[in-house]
C-alpha positions in Angstrom: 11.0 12.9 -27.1 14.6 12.9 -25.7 15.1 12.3 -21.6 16.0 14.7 -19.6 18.1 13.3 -17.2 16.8 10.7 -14.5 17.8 7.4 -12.7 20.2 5.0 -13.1 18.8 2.0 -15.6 20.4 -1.1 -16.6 20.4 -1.8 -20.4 21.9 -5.5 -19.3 23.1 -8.1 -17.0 26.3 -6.0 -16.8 25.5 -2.4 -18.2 24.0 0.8 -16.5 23.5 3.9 -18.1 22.8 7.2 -15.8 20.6 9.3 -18.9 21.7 12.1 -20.8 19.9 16.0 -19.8 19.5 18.5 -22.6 19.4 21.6 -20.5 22.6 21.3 -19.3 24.4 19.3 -22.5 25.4 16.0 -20.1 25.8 12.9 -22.1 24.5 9.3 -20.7 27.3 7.8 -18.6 28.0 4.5 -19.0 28.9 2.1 -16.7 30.0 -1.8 -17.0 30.6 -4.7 -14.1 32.8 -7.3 -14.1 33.5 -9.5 -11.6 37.1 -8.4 -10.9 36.1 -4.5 -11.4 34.1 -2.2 -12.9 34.5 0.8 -15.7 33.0 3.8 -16.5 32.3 5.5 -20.2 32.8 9.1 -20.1 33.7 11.3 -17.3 30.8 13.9 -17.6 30.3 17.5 -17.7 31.5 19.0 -13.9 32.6 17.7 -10.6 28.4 18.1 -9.5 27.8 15.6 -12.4 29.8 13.1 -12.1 28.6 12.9 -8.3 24.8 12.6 -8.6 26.3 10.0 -11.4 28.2 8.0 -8.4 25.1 8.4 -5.8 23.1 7.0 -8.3 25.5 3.7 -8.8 26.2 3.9 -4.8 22.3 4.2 -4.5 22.0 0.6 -6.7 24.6 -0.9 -4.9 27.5 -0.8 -7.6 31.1 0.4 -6.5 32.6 2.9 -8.0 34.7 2.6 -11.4 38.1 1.6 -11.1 38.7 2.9 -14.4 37.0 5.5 -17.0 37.8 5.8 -20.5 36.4 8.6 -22.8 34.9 8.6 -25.9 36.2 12.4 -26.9 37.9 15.2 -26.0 34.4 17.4 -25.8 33.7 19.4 -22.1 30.4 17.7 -21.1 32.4 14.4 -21.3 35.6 15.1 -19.8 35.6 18.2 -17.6 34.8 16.0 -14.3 37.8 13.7 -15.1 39.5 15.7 -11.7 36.7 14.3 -9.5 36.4 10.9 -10.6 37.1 7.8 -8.9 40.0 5.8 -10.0 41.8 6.6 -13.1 41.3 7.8 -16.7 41.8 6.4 -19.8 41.8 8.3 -23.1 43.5 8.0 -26.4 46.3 9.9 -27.2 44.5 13.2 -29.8 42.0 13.3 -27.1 44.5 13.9 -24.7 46.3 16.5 -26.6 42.9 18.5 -27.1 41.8 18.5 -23.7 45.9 19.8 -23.0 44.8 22.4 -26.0 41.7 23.8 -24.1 43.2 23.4 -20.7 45.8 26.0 -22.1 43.0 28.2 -23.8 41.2 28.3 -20.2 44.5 29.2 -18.6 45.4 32.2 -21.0 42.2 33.9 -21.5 40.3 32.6 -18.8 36.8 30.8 -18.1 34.7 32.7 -20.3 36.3 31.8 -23.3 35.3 28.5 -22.7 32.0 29.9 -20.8 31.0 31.4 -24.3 30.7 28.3 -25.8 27.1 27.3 -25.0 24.4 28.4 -23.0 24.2 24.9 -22.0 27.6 25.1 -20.2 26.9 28.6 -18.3 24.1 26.4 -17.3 26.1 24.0 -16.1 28.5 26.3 -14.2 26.5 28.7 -13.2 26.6 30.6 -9.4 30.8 30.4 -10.4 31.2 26.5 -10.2 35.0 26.5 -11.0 36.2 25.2 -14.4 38.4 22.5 -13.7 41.0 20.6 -16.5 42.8 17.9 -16.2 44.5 14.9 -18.1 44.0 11.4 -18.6 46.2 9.2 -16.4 46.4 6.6 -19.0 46.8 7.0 -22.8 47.1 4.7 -25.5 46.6 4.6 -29.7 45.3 2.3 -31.9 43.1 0.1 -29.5 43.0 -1.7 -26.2 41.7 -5.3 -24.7 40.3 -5.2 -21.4 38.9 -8.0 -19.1 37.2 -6.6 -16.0 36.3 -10.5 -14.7 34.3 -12.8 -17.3 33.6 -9.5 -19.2 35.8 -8.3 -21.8 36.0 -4.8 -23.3 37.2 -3.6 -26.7 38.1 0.2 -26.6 39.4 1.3 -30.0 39.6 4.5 -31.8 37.6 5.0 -35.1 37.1 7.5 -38.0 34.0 9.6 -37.9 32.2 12.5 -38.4 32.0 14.4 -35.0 35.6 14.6 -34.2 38.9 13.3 -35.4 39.7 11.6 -32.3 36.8 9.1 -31.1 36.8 6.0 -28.9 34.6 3.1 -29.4 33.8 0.7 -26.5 32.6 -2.8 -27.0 31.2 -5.5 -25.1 30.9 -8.5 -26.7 29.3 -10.8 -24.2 26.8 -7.9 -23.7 26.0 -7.4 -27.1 26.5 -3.3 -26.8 28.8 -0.2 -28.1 29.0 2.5 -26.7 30.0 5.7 -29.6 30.3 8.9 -27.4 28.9 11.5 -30.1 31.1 9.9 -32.9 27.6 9.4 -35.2 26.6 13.7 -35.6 28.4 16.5 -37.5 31.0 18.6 -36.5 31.0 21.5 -33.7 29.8 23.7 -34.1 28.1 24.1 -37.7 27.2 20.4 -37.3 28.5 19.7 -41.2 28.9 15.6 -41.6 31.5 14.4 -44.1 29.7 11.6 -45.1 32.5 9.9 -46.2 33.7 9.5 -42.6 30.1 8.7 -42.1 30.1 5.5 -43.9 33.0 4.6 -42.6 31.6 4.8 -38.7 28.9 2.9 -39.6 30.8 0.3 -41.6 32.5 -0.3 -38.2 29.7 0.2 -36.0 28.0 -2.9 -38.5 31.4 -4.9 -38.1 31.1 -4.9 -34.6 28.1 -7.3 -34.7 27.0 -5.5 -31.4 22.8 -4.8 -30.9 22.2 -2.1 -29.1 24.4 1.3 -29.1 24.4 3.8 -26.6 25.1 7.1 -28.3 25.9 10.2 -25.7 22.7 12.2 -26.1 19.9 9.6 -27.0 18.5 6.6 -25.3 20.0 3.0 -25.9 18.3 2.1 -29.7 18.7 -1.1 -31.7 22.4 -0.4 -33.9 20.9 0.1 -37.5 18.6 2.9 -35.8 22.4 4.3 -35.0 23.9 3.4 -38.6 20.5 5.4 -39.8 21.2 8.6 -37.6 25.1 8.1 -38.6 24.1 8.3 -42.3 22.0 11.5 -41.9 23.1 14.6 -43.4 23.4 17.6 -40.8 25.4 21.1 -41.6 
């Protein structure tokens, strides 16, 4: 049975995750300690859940992230990035969609983007504003991160979901993080299955063992190289 939301639980010494809701579409939002500073994965879905997000880590004692970097462009994982704490990180195609749909909203107006889903009138329902904004920090290719005796690998891969996914790695925690980078495309769901096997030939080269996909719980990584070698569509 998937979660529906809850509390803040640590996966390890140094990782949180705040669990993902179906109703609404939110995604689990990583979070990772060093001693220096800390990072978060994913921005969310609105300004109301990326707060319950930061009570939750204030609520456990953690300080808020200096720095959060997303997996992909997609609403429920970047649409809070004006109400975070810190900065944002995000390569550069996931940059220029989030521009794209920033545009769209601006042109035609929230219900364009309000048509979407049920799961995001959900979300913004009572006329919650819809809010866009950029990453402060982009790069390509990949980046090395050390937030004190932890180091993080963010790099972009191929896969099926979208054209423009982030991986984050941490070695000395034995975990990746994939956004939604292992299902099929919006919003028929089709997988190419060539990109398919080429996400999970990454995921595999990682050595990490556990992944933390954005809408399921934390599961050993050849449970996610299974699910990433499904057919959907």
């Amino acid at each position: 049975m998937k979660h529906t939301g809850g509390d803040l639980f640590q996966l390890t010494e140094r990782i949180w995750v705040y669990p993902f809701e179906e109703l609404r579409d939110r995604p689990n939002l990583g979070y990772i300690r060093g001693d220096k500073w800390s990072l978060a994965v994913d921005a969310g879905h609105s300004a109301e859940h990326i707060a319950e997000f930061y009570a939750a880590l204030e609520k456990n004692g953690l300080p808020l992230p200096q720095l959060t970097v997303l997996t992909h462009w997609h609403w429920d994982h970047t649409f809070a990035m004006h109400a975070v704490h810190g900065l944002c990180l995000a390569n550069a195609q996931t940059n220029a969609y989030i521009r794209d749909i920033r545009e769209k909203i601006a042109r035609e107006g929230p219900e364009s983007f309000l048509a979407f889903h049920e799961s995001i009138r959900r979300e913004y329902e009572d006329g919650k504003p819809v809010i866009v904004t950029l990453a402060d920090l982009v790069f390509t290719g990949k980046m090395e991160l050390d937030t004190g005796n932890c180091p993080i690998r963010i790099f972009q891969a191929e896969a099926p979901h979208t054209d423009d996914s982030t991986l984050i790695h941490v070695p000395s925690e034995s975990v990746l993080f994939i956004g939604d980078a292992e299902g099929g495309a919006f919003p028929h769901w089709k997988k190419d299955m060539g990109l398919a096997r080429k996400l999970a030939d990454t995921v595999r080269k990682t050595g990490a063992t556990v992944c933390v996909e954005g809408h399921w719980k934390p599961v050993p990584t050849e449970d996610t190289i299974n699910a990433i070698m499904e057919e959907e569509g």
